[in-house]
Every structure is written in structure tokens, then in C-alpha cells.
C-alpha positions in Angstrom: 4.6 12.6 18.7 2.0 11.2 16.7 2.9 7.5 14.5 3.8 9.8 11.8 4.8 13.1 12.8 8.5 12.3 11.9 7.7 11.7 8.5 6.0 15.5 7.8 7.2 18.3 6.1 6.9 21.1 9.2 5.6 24.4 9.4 8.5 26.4 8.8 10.1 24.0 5.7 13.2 22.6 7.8 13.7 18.9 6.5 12.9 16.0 8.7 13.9 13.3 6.6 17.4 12.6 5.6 16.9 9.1 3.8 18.3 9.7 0.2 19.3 6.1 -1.2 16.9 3.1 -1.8 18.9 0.2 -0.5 17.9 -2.9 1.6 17.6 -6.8 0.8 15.0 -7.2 -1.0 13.8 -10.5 0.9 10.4 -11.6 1.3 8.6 -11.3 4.4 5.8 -13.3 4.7 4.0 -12.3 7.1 1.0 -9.8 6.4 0.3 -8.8 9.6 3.0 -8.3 11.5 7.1 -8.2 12.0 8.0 -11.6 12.4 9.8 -13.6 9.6 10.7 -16.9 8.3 9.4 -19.7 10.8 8.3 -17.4 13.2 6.0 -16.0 10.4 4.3 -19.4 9.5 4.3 -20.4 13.2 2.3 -16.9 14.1 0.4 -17.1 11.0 -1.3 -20.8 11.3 -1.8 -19.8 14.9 -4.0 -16.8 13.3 -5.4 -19.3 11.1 -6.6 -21.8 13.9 -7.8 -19.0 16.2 -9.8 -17.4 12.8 -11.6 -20.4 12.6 -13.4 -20.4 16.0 -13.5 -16.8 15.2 -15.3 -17.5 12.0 -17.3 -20.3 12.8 -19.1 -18.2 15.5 -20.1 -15.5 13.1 -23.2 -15.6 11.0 -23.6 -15.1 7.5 -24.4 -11.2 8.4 -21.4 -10.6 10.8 -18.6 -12.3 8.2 -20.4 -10.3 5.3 -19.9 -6.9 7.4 -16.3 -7.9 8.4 -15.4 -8.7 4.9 -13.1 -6.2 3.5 -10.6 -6.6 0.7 -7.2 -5.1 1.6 -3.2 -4.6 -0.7 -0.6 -6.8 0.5 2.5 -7.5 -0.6 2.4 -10.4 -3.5 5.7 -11.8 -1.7 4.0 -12.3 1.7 1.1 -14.3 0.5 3.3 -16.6 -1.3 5.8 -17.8 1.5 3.3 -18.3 3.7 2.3 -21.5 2.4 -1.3 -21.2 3.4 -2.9 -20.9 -0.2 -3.8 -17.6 -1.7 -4.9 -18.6 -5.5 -7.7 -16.5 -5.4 -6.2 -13.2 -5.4 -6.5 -10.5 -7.2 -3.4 -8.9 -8.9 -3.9 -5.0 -8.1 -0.3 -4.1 -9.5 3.3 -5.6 -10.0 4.1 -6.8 -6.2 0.9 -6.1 -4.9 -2.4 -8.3 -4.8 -5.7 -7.4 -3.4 -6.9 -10.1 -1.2 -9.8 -11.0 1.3 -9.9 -10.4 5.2 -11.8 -10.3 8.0 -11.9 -7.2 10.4 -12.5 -8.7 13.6 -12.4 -6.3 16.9 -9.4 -7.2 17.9 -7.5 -8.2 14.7 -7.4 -8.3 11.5 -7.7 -11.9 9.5 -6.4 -12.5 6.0 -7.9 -15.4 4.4 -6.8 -18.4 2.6 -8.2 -20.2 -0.2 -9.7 -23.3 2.6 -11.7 -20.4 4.5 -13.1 -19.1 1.3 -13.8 -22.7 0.2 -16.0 -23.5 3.5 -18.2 -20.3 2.6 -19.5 -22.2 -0.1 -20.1 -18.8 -2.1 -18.4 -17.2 -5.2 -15.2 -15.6 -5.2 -16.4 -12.9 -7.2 -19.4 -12.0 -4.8 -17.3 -12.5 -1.7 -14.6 -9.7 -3.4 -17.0 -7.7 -4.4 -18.4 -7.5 -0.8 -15.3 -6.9 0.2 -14.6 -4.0 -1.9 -17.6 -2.5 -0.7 -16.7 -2.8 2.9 -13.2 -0.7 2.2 -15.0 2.0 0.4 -17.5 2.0 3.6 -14.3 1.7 5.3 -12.3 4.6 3.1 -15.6 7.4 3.6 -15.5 6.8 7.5 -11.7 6.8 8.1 -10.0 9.7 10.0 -6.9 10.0 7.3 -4.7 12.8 7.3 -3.3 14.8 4.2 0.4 15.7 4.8 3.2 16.6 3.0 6.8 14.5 3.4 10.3 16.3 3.1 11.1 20.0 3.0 9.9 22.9 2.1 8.7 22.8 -2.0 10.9 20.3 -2.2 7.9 18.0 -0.3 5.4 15.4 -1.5 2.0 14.1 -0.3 0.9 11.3 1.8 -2.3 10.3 3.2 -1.9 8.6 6.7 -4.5 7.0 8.9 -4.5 4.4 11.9 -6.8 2.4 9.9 -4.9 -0.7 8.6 -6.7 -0.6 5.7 -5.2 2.6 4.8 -3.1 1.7 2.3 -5.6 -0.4 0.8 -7.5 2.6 -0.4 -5.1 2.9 -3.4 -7.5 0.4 -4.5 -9.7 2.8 -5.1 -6.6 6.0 -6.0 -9.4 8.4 -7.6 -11.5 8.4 -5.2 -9.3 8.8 -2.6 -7.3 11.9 -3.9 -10.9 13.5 -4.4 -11.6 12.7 -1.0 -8.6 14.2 1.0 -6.8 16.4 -2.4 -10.1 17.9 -4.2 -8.3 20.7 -6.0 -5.4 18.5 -7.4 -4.8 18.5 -11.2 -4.7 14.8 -12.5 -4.0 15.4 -15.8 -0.6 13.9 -15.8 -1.5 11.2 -13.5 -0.3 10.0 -10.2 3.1 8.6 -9.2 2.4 6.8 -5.8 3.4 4.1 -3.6 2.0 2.3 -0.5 4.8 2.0 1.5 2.7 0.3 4.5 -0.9 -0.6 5.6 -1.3 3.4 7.2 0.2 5.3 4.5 0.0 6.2 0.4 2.4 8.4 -0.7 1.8 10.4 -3.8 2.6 13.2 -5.8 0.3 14.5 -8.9 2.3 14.9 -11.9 0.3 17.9 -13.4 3.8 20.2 -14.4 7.3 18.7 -15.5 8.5 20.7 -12.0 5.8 18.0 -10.2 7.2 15.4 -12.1 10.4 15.7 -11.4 9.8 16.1 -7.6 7.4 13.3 -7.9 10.1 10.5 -9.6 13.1 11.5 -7.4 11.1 11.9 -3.7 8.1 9.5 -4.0 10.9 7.1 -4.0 12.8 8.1 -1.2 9.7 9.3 1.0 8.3 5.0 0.1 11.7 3.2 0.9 12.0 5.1 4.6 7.9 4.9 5.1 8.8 0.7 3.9 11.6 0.4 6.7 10.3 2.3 9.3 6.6 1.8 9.2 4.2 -0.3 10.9 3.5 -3.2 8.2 5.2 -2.7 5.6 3.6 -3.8 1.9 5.9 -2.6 -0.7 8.7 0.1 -1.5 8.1 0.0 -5.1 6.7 2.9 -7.0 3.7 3.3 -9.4 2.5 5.9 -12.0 -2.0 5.7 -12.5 -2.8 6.9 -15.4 -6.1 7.2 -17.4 -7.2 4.5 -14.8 -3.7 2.4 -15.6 -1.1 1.7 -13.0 2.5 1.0 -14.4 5.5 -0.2 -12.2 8.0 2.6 -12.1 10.6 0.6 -10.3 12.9 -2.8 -10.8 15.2 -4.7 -8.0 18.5 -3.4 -9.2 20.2 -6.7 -7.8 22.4 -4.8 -5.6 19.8 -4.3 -2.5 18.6 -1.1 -4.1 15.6 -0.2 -6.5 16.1 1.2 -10.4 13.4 4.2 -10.8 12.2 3.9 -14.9 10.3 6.3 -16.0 7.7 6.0 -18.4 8.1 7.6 -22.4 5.0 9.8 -21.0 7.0 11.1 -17.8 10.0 10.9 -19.6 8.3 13.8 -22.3 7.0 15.5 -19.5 10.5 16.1 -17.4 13.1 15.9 -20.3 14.9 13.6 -19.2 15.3 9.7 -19.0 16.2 6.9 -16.4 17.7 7.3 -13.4 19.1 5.2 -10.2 17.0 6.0 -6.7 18.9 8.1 -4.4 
């Protein structure tokens, strides 16, 4: 069994996932690269941080420009991990888009004193980042799949690549990519439940809606628990090239799904509690 063959929708419509209700503790976990929490996280993560540096210093002003990529994390991580992350850019609510390096055995996220010693612009060094993860997104063996059962099923795009959540960055281009007949006129209700997966669901018919508020959801908060790496359970609607939180901690351990007045008009009907 492939890393997500449990997730798919199979051949014959027969439901593999049973998840229904959106509840955990909605904690942060620091780390961005791994499992490990709380000290363990800062412990692992400045060990990262001191091994980087020899990385780093080895490489020459070529080889960190080609391993520069811009990658999603989870706002929450950055910020408990004490290292310094001011420079990042805010992609979406609980979601920033920040700088790493991909090295050949691991992947480095870096902290405002790394950028610092480059001596260049922020700007410049995200933009060649950005480049990097479209190089990345137009080389990477990702996988179009559909999650749950039958027509009652949504999409994902999965990959081994870490950065493959991180091509939500780039949402358009991606769907044209791996989904070139899908009808966008509605927009896109999506999430990026962890760094291999987007899950998604056009929103073209108030039938696609529907499926798209009440499974996008569910599909995100078992891909969040279960995946390798998690980086957010939260749900998103892109439209016209703007992304809008669709979800709010409900203070209870679970997540309140709130439509939009535009997908509210286009399902008939208003605000709802996940599962």
C-alpha cells in the first residue's frame, strides 16, 4: 500500500474513510519538519539549525540559490519555535510561506539570523525561492485522486515531494497542471492538510459546493492527523485570485465551517458545524 492509498476513493465506490467529525486540540506544534513537540521540538530544531550552518557555509552562492525554495507551514510552528521567523510571508490565515533549503538529505527552514548572513534582500531571496517551487511543481510526480466514496468523493493532489503542499502557492497553476478540464468559475475550496497533499474540490455547481464544504473538511482533518507533516486542517475558498478562511476553532477541540455569502448563494443554505 502506497503513503496514500488509504485515503482514495476505490475503483468500485466502496468508502474507505470513515472520519466524519473535526475534533482534536487545537495545540501548536512547533516543529516544521517532523513529529516531535514541545522541548523535544526546540531541542531537534536548533540541532537542525547548528548542523544547517556547516551545511550552508559549505555551499556557494550557486548551490544555496538552487536549493532555495519557498515552502507553506503552519503559522503556529514558526512561532513557538523561538528561532525568529519575521520575515515571512503571510500566504493565508494559519499559513505563512517561508524560506528553506532543500539539501540531499533534508530539508532546512530558515530563520531570520541565516537570511541575515546572506547579506541579500528578502525580496530577491523569496522570489528565488518561488521560482525554485514552480521548478519544483513542473518536475514533481504528483498524483490526482479522489478521497471518499463513490460521487460522494473529492479531489486531492498527493506527491512524495515535501513541497507538495506548498504548490497551493501557486493553486491555478497547479489544478491546470494535474485537473485541465476543471470549471473554476466558482472557485476552489481547498486545504493543505500536510506537506504531500492538497485537497480540493471546484465549486462550479451548488451539487459541487455542497460536497465541497461538508467533505473538504472531513477529507483535511483525517489527512491533518494521519499524515506525514502535518501544516493545517483548516479550510480555504480561492476565488478571483482571493483566498478566504472558511473555518474558525470552535473552542471545543473542533473546527466551525462558515461559508461565504457567495457559497452561501450558491448551495442555499448557511453555516454549518464540521462533521
Amino acid at each position: 500500500m502506497g503513503l496514500f492509498d488509504r485515503w482514495r476513493a476505490p475503483a468500485g465506490g466502496s468508502a474507505q474513510s470513515t472520519t466524519t467529525a473535526i475534533r482534536r486540540p487545537l495545540l501548536p506544534v512547533p516543529d516544521v519538519d517532523g513529529p516531535e513537540i514541545d522541548e523535544a521540538v526546540r531541542a531537534h530544531l536548533e540541532r537542525l539549525t547548528a548542523a544547517a550552518e556547516t551545511d550552508v557555509d559549505s555551499l556557494t552562492p550557486e548551490q544555496f540559490d538552487a536549493a532555495l525554495t519557498s515552502r507553506l507551514v503552519a503559522r503556529d510552528r514558526l512561532q513557538s519555535t523561538g528561532l525568529g521567523f519575521s520575515y515571512v510571508v503571510p500566504f493565508t490565515d494559519h499559513i505563512d510561506e517561508v524560506l528553506t533549503l532543500d539539501l540531499p538529505t533534508t530539508v532546512v527552514t530558515l530563520p531570520d539570523s541565516r537570511l541575515a548572513a546572506t547579506r541579500r534582500y528578502v525580496p530577491t531571496l523569496m522570489g528565488i525561492g518561488r521560482s525554485n517551487l514552480v521548478r519544483q511543481m513542473e518536475a514533481a510526480d504528483v498524483e490526482h485522486v479522489r478521497l471518499g466514496s463513490g460521487r460522494r468523493s473529492v479531489s486531492a493532489l498527493v506527491g512524495d515531494s515535501p513541497y507538495t503542499a506548498s504548490f497551493a502557492r501557486f493553486l491555478l497553476d497547479a489544478v491546470d497542471r494535474w485537473m485541465p478540464r476543471a470549471d473554476l468559475h466558482g472557485g476552489i475550496v481547498f486545504a493543505v492538510p500536510n506537506r504531500h497533499s492538497i485537497v480540493l474540490q471546484t465549486c462550479a455547481t451548488a451539487a459541487e459546493t455542497r460536497l465541497a464544504l461538508e467533505l473538504v473538511p472531513e477529507q483535511a482533518a483525517e489527512m491533518f492527523d494521519d499524515g506525514v507533516g502535518p501544516v493545517s486542517p483548516h479550510v480555504y475558498h480561492w476565488y478571483h485570485r482571493e483566498i478566504t478562511c472558511l473555518t474558525e476553532d470552535a473552542g471545543d477541540g473542533s473546527l466551525l465551517v462558515r461559508p461565504t455569502p457567495l457559497l452561501e448563494g450558491m448551495m442555499g443554505r448557511g453555516g454549518r458545524r464540521a462533521g
